[in-house]
KERO-730952 format. One record per residue: z, y negated, x negated of N, C-alpha, C, O in turn; residue in three letters. Coordinates in steps of 0.05 Angstrom, whole numbers, plus 5000, padded with zeros to 4 digits. Layout:
# residues N
ZYXZYXZYXZYXAla
...
***
This chain:
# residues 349
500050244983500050005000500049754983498349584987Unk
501549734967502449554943499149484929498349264921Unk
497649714930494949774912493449624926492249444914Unk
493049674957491149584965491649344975489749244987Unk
494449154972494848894976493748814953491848654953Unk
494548924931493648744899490548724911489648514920Unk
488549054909485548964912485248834933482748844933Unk
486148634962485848584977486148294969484748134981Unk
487648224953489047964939485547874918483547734923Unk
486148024901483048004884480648034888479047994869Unk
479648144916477548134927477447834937475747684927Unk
479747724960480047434962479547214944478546984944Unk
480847374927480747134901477647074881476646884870Unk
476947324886474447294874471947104892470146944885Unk
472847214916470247164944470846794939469046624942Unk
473146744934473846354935472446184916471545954920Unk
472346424881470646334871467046344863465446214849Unk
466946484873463146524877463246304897462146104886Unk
464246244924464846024946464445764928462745604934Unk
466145704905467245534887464545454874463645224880Unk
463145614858461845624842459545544860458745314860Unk
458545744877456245584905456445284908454345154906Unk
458745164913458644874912458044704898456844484902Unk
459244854872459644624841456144664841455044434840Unk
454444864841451644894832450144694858448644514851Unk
450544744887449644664905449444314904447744154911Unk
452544274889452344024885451043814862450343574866Unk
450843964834449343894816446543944825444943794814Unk
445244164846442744114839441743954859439343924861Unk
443843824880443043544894443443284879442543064887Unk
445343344851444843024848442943054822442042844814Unk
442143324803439943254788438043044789437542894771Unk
437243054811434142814801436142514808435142294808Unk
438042564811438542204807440142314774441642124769Unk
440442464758440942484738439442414720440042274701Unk
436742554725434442554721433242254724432342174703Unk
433242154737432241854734432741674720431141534708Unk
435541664719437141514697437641654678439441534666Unk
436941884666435741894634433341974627432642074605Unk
431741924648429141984636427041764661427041784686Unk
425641574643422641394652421741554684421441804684Unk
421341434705419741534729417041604708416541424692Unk
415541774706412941824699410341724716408141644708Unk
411841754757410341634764409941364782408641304802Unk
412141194763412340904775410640804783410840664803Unk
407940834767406240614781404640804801403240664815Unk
404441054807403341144826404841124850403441184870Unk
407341054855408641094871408840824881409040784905Unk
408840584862409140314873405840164874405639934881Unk
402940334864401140174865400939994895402140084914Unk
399639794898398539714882400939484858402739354868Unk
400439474832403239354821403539104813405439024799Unk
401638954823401338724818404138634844404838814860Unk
405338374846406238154815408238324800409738194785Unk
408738634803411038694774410038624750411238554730Unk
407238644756407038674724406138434711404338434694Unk
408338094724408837864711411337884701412637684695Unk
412638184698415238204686414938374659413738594659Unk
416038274639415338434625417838754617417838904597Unk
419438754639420738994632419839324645420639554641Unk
416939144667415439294680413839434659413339674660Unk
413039234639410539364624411639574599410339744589Unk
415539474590417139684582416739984591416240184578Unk
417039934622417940204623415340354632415440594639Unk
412640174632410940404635409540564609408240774606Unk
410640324589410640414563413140764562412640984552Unk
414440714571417240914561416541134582416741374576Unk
415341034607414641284623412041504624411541704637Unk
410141264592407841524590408641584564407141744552Unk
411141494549411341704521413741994527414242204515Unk
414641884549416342094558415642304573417142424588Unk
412542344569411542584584411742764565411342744541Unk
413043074584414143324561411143474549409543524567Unk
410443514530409243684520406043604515404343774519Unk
405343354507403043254524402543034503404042844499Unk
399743104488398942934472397142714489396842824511Unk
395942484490394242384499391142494472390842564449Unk
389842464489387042474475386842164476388241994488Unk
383642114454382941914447382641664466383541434466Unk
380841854486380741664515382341664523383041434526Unk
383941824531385941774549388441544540390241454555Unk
387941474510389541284493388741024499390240834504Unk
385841024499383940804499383940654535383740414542Unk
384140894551384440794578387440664579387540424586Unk
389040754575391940644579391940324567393340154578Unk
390340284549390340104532388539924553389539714560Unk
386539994560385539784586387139784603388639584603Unk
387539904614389239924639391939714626391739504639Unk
393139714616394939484609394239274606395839114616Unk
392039144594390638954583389138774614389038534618Unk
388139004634388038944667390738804677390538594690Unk
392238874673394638894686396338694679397438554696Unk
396938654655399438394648397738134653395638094640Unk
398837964672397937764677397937484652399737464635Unk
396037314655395737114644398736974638399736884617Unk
399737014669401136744669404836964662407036914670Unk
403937174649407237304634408637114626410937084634Unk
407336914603408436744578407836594585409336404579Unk
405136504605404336234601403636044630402436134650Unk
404535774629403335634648400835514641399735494619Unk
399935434665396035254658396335044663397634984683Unk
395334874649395834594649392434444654391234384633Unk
391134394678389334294682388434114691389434014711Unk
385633974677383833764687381533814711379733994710Unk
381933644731380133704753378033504759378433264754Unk
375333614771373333404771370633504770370233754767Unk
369033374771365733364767364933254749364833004749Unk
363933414727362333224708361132954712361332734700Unk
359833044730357632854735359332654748358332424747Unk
361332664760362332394785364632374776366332554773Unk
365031994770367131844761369731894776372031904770Unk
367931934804371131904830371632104837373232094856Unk
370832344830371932624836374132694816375332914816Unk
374532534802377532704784377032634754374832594746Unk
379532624737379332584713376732714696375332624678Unk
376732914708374733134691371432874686370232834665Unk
371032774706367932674701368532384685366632234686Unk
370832304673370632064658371732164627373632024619Unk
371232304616370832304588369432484591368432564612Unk
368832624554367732774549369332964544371832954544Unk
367633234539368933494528371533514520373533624530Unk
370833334489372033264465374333154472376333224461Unk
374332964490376332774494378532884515380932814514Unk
377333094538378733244551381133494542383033604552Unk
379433504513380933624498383933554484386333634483Unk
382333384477384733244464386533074483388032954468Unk
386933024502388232924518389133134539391033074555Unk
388233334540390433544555392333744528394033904535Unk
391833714503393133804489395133614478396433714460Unk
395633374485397133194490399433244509401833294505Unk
398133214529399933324560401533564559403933594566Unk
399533804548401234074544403434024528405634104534Unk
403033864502406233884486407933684509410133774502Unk
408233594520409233454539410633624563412733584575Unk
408933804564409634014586410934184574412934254587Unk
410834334547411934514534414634444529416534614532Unk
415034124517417834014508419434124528421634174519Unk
419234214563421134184578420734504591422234614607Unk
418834594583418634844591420135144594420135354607Unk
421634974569423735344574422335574559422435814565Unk
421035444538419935714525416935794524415835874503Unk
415235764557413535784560411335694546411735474536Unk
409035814542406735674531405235614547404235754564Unk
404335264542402735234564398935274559398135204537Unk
397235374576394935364562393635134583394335044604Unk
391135094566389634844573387135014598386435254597Unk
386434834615382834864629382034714644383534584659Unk
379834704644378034514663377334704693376934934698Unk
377634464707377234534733374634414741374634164742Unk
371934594746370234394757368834444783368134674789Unk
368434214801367534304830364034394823362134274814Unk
364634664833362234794830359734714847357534664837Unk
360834694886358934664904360834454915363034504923Unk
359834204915360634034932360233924957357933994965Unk
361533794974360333805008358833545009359333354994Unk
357133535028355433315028356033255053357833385064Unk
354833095063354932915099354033165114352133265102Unk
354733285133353533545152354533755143354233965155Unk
356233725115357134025110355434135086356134345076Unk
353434015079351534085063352934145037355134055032Unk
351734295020352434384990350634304968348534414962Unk
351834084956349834104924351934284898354434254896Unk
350534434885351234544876351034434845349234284838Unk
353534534821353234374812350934514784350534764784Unk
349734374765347434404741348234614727350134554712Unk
347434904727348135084713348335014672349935084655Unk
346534894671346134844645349634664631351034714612Unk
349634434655352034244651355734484656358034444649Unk
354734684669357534844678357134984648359034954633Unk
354935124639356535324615356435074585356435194563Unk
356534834585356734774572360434714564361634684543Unk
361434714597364334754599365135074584366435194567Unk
363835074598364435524591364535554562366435674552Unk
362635474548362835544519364435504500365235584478Unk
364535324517366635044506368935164506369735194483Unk
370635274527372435384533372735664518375135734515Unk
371435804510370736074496371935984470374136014459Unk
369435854462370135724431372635634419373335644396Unk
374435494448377335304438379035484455381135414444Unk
379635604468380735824492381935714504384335754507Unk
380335504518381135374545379735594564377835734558Unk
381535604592380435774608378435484627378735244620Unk
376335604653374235504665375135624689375035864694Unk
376435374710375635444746373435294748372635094736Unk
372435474772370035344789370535394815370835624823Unk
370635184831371335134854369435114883368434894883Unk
369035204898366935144922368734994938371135004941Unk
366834814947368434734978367134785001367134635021Unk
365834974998363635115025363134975042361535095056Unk
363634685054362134595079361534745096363034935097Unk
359434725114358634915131357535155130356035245147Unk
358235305105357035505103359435745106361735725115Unk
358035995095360536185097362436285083362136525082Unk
364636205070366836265055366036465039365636425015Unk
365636665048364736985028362436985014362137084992Unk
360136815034357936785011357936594987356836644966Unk
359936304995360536234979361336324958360536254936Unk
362936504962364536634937362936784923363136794899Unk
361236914935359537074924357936924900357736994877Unk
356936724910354536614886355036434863353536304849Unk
359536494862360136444842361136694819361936644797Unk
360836904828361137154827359237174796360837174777Unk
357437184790356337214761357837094737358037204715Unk
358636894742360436704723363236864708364436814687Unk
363537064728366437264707365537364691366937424671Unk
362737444692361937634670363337444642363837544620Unk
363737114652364737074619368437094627369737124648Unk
369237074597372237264604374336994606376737044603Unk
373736784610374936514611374836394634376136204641Unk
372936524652372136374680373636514700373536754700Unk
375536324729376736414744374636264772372536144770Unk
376636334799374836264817377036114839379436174842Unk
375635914854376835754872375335644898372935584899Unk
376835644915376335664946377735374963380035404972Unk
376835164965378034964972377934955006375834855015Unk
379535025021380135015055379234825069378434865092Unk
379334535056379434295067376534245068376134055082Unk
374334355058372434145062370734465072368434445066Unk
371134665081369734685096369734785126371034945139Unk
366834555133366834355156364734225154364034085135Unk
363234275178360634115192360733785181358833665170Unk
364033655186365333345188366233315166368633245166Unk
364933335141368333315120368833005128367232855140Unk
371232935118372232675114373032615147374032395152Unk
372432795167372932665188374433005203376032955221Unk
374333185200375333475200376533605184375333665163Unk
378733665186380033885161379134185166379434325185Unk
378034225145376834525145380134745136382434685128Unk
378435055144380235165135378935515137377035555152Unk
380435775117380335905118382736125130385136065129Unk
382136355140384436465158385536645135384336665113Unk
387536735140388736995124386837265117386837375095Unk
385437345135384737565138381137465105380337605086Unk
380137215115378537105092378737125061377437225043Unk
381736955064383037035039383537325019383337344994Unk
383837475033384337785031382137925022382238075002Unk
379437875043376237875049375937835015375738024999Unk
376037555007375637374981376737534952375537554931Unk
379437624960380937784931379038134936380538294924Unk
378438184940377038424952374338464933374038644917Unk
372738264940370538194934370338214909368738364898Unk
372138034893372937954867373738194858372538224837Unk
374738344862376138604850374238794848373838924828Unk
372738824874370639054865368038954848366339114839Unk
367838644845365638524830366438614801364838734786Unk
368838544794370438614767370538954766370339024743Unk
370639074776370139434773367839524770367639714755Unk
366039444780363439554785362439424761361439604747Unk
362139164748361939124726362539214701360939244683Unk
364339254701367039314685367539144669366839144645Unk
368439024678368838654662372038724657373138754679Unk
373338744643377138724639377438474644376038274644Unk
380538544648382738344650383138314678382438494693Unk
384338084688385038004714383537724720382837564703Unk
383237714746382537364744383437284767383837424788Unk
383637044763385636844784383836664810382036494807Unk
384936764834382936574852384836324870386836404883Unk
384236114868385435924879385935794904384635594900Unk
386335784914386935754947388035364957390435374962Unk
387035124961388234994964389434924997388434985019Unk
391634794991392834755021394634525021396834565010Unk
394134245033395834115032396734015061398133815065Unk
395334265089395534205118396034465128395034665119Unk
397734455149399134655159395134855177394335085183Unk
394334675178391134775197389834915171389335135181Unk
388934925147388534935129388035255119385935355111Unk
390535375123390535645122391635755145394035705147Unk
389635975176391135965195391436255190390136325170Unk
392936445201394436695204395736725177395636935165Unk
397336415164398136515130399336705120399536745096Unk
400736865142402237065129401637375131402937575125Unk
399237315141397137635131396037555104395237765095Unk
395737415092395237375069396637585049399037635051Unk
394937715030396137945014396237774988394537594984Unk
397737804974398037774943398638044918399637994897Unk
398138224923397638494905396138564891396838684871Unk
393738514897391438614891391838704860393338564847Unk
390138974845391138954822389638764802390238714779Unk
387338664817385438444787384738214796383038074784Unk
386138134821386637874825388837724829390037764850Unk
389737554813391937374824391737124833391036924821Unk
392537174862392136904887394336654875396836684872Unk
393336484872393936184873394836114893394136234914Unk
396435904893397135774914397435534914399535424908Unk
394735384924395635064908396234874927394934904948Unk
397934694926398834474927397934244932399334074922Unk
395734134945394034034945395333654968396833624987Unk
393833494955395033224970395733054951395933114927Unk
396232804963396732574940398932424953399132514976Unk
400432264950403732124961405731994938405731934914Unk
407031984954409431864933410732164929410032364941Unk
413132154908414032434901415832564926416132814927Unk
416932384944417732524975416132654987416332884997Unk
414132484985411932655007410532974985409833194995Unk
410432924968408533174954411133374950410833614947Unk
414133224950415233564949415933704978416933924983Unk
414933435001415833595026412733755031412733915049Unk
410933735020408233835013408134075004406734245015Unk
410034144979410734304961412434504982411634724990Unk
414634424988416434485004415034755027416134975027Unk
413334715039412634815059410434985057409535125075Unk
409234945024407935165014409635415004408735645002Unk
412335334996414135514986414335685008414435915002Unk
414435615035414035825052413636005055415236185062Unk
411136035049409336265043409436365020407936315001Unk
411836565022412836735002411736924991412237004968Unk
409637055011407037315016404637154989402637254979Unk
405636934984403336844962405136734947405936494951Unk
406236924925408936784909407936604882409436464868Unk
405136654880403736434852403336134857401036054858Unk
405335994859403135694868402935564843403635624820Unk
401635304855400535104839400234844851399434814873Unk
401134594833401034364845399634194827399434184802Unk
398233984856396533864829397233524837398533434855Unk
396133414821397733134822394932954819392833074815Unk
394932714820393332544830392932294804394932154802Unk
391432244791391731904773390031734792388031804805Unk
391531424789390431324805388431104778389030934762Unk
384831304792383431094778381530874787379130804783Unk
383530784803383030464810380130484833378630284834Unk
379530694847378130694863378330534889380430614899Unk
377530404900377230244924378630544948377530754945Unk
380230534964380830694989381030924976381131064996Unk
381231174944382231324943384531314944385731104940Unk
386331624954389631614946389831694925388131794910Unk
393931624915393631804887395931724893396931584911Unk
397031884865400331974865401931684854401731624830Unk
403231544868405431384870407831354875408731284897Unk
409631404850409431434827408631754812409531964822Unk
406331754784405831954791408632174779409932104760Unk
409332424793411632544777411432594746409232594734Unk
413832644734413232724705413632984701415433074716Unk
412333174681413233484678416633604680417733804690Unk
417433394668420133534687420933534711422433704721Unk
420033354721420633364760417633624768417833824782Unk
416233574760414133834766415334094762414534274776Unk
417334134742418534414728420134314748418934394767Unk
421734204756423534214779423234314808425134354824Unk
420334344814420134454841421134724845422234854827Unk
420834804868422735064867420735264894421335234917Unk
418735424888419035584855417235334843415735154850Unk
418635494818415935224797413235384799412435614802Unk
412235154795408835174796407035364773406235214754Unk
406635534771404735704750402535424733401935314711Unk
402135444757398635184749399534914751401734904763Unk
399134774747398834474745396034204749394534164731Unk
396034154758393034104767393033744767394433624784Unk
391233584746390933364755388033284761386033364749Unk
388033094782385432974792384332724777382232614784Unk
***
C-alpha cells in the first residue's frame, strides 16, 4: 500500500512536470519571434512596409536596410545582385536627407516673371551661393543646394501656352550639370490638360538634374481673372506618370514634382493626395506674396495637409513693378527655418 502511494506520488509528480515543461516551451516558442526581432534586422522590412518612401528621408532607415541584407543566414550576394542593391539605394535616399534647395524663380526671357529673367547665368550663380551661406549659417547642419526654377509653358490670354525656347532651357540644364545646381521646369497648363502637360515635360529627366512642376493657379480658360486648380486624384495621376517614365527608361535616382497652392480652391479633394510613391517626391509649395502674417497664415494651412509632408515656400522681391505683389517685409532665413514644418525648398520670385 505504502508502494503504491510512493508510485502514485511520483507518477503525479512527474505528470506536473512534463505539464511544467509544456508551458515553459509553449511559452518561449510564442515569444521567439519577438526575440527574434530584437536581435536580429527584419530581412523583410521593406517588403512589408513598401511602398517606403518618406522613411527613406531618415537615415536610420537606410541603417537597417543595410543590417537587414547583411544579416541574411547563409547567402552570398552575386555580382548583380550587389550592383542592384546599390541602385536600389541610390533610388531611394532622397535628395533632401542632408539637404535643403535654395531657389531662383522665373523666365529667362521676362523681367516681371521672377528674379530668374534679370541676370545672367553667371550672376544667378553667384548670388544664390550668397543666399545659401546665409541659409546654411542658421540651418542646423543642413546643406543647402542651389537651382533654378524656370516657367517652362506659360499661360497666355484664353488659357493659351507659349512654351518656353528649348535651346534657352538646356542652356540652364548644362549649366546646372556642370556646377550641380539642380533644374525645375514648371507648366502652368492654362486650358489644356494637366497630364498632357506633364507629359511633354517628361523627356527633360533623361538629364539627372532636372525635376518637374505643376502650377494649380493658372490653369484656366481666365487666368488673372479665375483661379485654376488640380484635384487630388490628378496629382496622384501626375506622380504615377513620372515613376513609370523613370522605370521604363531606367533613368536612377528619385525626382521631385512640385505642386503650388496658395488658395484653399487650388487643390480640391486634398487629402486623397498620396505622398509615397517610391521615385517621386511630392512638393508642397507655398505659393502667395503678403506681409509675413499673411504668408505664415498661408503656410499655416498648407501644414494641413499632412498626407503631403514635403513643403516648400517661396517668397516674393519686390522689383519695383507697377501693380505686382511681393513680400513686405520680405522674411529672413531664420524666420523661414522657423515655420513649422520647415520648408524643404525655398523658392524666390
Amino acid at each position: 500500500m505504502n508502494l503504491n502511494n510512493t508510485r502514485g506520488k511520483l507518477f503525479i509528480n512527474n505528470l506536473k512536470l512534463i505539464i511544467m515543461l509544456k508551458v515553459i516551451l509553449s511559452l518561449f516558442l510564442s515569444l521567439f519571434p519577438l526575440i527574434n526581432a530584437v536581435s536580429m534586422p527584419d530581412i523583410n522590412i521593406f517588403r512589408k512596409h513598401a511602398p517606403i518612401f518618406p522613411h527613406m528621408l531618415y537615415t536610420s532607415t537606410v541603417n537597417n536596410w543595410i543590417a537587414s541584407e547583411n544579416s541574411r543566414p547563409y547567402w552570398v550576394n552575386t555580382l548583380g545582385e550587389a550592383e542592384n542593391l546599390q541602385r536600389m539605394a541610390a533610388n531611394q535616399i532622397s535628395l533632401l536627407l542632408n539637404n535643403d534647395i535654395l531657389v531662383y524663380y522665373g523666365h529667362p526671357a521676362s523681367r516681371n516673371m521672377g528674379i530668374l529673367g534679370r541676370h545672367s547665368i553667371e550672376e544667378l550663380d553667384q548670388m544664390l551661393t550668397r543666399l545659401a551661406a546665409e541659409y546654411e549659417e542658421v540651418s542646423g547642419g543642413r546643406k543647402v543646394r542651389k537651382a533654378f526654377y524656370l516657367i517652362y509653358g506659360t499661360v497666355w490670354p484664353e488659357g493659351e501656352i507659349g512654351i518656353i525656347n528649348h535651346n534657352v532651357l538646356m542652356q540652364y540644364i548644362e549649366y546646372g550639370i556642370r556646377n550641380d545646381i539642380l533644374i525645375f521646369i514648371d507648366h502652368q497648363i492654362g486650358r489644356y490638360e494637366p497630364l498632357a502637360s506633364l507629359r511633354v515635360m517628361l523627356p527633360y529627366l533623361r538629364y539627372p538634374n532636372v525635376h518637374l512642376a505643376l502650377d494649380p493657379e493658372w490653369r484656366t480658360a481666365q487666368p488673372m481673372v479665375v483661379i485654376g486648380h488640380l484635384t487630388g486624384e490628378e496629382i496622384n495621376q501626375a506622380q504615377q506618370i513620372m515613376e513609370n517614365y523613370l522605370i521604363e527608361h531606367n533613368l536612377p535616382g528619385e525626382r521631385m514634382l512640385v505642386i503650388h497652392q496658395f488658395h484653399h480652391s487650388m487643390i480640391r479633394d486634398r487629402h486623397l493626395v498620396r505622398s509615397n510613391f517610391n521615385r517621386v517626391r511630392l512638393i508642397h509649395c507655398a505659393d502667395g506674396f503678403g506681409s509675413p502674417a499673411q504668408k505664415r497664415s498661408s503656410y499655416a494651412f498648407n501644414a494641413l495637409a499632412t498626407n503631403m509632408p514635403l513643403k516648400s515656400f517661396k517668397l516674393f522681391y519686390n522689383l519695383g513693378i507697377p501693380g505686382a505683389g511681393y513680400d513686405d517685409p520680405i522674411m529672413t532665413p531664420r524666420e523661414v527655418y522657423a515655420l513649422n514644418p520647415r520648408p524643404y525648398i525655398i523658392m524666390y520670385q
